[in-house]
KEDREN-997103 format. One record per residue (C-alpha): residue in one letter; residue number from 1; x, y, z. Coordinates in Angstrom, 1 decimal. Layout:
N
residu: a, num: NUM, east: X, north: Y, up: Z
...
This chain:
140
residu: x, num: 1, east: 114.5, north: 142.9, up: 70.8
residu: x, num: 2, east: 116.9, north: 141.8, up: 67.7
residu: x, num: 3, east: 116.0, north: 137.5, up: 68.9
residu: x, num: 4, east: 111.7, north: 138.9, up: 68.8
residu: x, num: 5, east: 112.7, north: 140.4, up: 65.4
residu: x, num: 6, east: 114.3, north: 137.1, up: 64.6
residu: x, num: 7, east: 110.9, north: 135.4, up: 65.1
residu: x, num: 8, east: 108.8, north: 137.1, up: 63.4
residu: x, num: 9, east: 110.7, north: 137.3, up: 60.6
residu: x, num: 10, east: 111.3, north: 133.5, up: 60.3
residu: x, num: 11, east: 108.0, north: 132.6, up: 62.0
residu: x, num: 12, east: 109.2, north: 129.5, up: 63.3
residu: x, num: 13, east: 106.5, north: 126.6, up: 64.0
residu: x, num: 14, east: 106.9, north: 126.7, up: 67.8
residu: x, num: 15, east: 110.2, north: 127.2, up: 70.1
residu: x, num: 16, east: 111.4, north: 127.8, up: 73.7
residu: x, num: 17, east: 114.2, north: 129.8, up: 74.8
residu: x, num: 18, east: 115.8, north: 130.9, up: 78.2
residu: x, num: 19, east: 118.9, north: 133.1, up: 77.7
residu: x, num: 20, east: 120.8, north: 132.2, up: 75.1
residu: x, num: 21, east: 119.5, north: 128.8, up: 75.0
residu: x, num: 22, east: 116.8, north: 128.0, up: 72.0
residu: x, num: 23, east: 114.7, north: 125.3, up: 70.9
residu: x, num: 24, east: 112.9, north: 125.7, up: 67.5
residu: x, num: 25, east: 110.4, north: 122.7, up: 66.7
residu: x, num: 26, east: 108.7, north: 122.6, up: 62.8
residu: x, num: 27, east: 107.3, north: 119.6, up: 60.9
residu: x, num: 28, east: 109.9, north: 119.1, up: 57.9
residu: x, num: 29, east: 113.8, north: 119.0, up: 59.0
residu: x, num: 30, east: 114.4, north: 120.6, up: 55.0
residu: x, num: 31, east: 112.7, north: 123.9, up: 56.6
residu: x, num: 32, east: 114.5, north: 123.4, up: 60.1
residu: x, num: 33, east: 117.9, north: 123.3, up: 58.2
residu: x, num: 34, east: 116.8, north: 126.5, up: 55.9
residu: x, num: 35, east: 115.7, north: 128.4, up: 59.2
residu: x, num: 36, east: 118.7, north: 127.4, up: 61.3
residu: x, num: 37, east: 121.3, north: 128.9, up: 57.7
residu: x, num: 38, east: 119.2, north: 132.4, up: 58.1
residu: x, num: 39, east: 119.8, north: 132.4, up: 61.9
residu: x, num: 40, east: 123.5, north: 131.7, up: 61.4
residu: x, num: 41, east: 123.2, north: 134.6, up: 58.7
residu: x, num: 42, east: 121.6, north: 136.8, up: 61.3
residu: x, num: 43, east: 123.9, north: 135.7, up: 64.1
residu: x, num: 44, east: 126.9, north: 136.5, up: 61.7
residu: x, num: 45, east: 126.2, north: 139.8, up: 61.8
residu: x, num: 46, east: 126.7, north: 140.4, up: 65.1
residu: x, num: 47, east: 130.2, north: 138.4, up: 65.4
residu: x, num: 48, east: 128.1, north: 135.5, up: 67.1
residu: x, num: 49, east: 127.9, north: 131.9, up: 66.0
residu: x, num: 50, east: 126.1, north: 128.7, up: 67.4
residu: x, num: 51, east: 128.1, north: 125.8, up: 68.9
residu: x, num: 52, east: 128.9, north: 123.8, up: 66.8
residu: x, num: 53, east: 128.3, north: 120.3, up: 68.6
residu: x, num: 54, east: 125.4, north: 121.7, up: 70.4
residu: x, num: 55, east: 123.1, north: 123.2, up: 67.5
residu: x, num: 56, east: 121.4, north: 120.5, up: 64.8
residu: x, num: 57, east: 118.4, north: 119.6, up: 63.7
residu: x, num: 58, east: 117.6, north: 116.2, up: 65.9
residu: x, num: 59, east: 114.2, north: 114.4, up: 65.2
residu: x, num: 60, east: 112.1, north: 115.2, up: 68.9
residu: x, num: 61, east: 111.4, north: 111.4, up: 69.4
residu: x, num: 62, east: 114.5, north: 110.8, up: 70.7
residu: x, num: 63, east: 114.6, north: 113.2, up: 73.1
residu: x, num: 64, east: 115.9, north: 116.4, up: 73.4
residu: x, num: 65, east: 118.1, north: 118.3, up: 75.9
residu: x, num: 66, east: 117.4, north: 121.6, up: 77.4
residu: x, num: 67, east: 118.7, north: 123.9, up: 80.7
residu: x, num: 68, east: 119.2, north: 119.5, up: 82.5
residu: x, num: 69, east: 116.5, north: 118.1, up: 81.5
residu: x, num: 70, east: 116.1, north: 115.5, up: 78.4
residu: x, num: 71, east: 112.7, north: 116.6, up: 76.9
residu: x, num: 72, east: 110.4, north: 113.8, up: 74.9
residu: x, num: 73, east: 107.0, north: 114.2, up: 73.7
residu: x, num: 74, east: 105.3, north: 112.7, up: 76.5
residu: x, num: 75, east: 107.7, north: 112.8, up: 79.5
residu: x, num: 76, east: 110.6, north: 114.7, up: 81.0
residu: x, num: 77, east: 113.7, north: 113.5, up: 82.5
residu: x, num: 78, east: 116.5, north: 114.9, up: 84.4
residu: x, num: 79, east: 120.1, north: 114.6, up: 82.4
residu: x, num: 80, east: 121.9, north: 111.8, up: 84.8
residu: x, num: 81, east: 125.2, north: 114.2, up: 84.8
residu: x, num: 82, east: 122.7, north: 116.4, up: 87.1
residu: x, num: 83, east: 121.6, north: 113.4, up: 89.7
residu: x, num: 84, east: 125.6, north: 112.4, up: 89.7
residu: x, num: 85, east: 126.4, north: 116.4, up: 90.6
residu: x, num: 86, east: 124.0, north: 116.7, up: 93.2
residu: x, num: 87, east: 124.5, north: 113.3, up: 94.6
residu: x, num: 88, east: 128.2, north: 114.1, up: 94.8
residu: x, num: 89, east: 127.3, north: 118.3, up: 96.4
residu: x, num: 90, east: 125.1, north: 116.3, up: 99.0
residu: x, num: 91, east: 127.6, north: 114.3, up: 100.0
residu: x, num: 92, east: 129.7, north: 117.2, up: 100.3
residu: x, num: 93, east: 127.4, north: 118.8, up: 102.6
residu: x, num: 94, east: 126.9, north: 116.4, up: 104.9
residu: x, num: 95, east: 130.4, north: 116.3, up: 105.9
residu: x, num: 96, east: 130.1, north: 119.5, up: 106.2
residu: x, num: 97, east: 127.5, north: 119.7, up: 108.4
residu: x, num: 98, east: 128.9, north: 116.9, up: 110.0
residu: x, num: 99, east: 132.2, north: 118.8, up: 110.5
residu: x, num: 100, east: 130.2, north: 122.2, up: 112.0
residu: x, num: 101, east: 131.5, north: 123.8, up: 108.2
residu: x, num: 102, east: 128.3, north: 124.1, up: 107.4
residu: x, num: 103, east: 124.9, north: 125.4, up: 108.9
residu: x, num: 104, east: 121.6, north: 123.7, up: 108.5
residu: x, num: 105, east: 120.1, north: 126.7, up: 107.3
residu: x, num: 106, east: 122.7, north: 125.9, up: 104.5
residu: x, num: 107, east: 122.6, north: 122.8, up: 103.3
residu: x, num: 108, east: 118.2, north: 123.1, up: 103.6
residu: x, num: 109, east: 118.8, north: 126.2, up: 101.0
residu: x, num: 110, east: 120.8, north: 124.3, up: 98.8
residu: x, num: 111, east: 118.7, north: 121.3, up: 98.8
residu: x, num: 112, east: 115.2, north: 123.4, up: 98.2
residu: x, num: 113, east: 117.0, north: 125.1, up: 95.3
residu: x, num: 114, east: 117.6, north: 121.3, up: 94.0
residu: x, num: 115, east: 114.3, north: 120.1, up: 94.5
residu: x, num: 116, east: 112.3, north: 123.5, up: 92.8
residu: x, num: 117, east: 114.5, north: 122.1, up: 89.8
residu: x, num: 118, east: 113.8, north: 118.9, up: 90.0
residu: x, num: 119, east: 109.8, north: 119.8, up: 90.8
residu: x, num: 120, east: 109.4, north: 120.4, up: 86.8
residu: x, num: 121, east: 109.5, north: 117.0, up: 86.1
residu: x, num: 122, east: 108.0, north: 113.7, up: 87.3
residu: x, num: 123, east: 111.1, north: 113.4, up: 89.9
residu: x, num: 124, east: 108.9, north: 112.9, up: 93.1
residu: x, num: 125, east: 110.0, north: 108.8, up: 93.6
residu: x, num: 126, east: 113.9, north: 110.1, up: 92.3
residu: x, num: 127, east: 113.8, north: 113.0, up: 95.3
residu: x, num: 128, east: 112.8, north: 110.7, up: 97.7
residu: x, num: 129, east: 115.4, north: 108.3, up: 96.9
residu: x, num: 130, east: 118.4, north: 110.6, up: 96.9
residu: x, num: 131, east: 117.2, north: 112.4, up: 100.1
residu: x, num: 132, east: 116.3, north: 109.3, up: 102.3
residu: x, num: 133, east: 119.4, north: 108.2, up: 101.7
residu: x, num: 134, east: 121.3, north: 111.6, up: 103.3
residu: x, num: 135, east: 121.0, north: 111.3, up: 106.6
residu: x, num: 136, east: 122.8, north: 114.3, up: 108.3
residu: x, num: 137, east: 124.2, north: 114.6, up: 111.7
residu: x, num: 138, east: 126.5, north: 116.1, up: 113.7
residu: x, num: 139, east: 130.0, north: 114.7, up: 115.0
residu: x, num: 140, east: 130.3, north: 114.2, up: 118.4
């Protein structure tokens, strides 16, 4: 209710937001910087602040990151600290699938809920990639 009252008071040009997670996007970075000072005023008020290494006015061209992904005007990328973790998880679960710790109903849940993430983007050569090189198999 209070972040809708937010935008229609400030009327920004265009933004996303998932949880607590915002993007605002406007034409000058003079208005940006005025719009971001009335949402610190407005987040003040109820004992909240935003990060401070995390909230700036950044010019889109170079990219933009948002809930893993780094967000350009014409293309979408998954943040590399994402492929590294999931690399890493995969690994994990094929030893322990390997090892009977883990079901195959398991590790297929865990990968799908990768891959719907992943879907958003252009990923499709990336998936491939990663998964034909996980070969998973029992020990003896």
């Amino acid at each position: 209710m209070r972040a809708r009252k937010v935008v229609r008071t400030l009327r920004p040009g265009a933004y996303a937001r998932y949880v607590d997670d915002v993007l605002v996007f406007g034409r000058s970075r003079a208005g940006l910087e005025e719009l971001r000072r009335e949402v610190e005023r407005f987040l003040a008020g109820l004992r909240l602040r935003i990060h401070p290494r995390k909230g700036g006015v950044f010019p889109t061209a170079g990219g933009v990151t948002f809930l893993g992904w780094r967000l350009f005007p014409d293309r979408a990328r998954l943040v590399r600290g994402n492929v590294v973790r999931f690399r890493r998880r995969l690994k994990e679960m094929q030893e322990g699938y390997a090892s009977g710790k883990t079901t195959w109903w398991g590790v297929r849940q865990r990968i799908a809920a990768w891959q719907g993430h992943a879907a958003f983007g252009d990923t499709w050569r990336l998936r491939e990639s990663i998964l034909d090189a996980a070969p998973f198999q029992r020990r003896g």
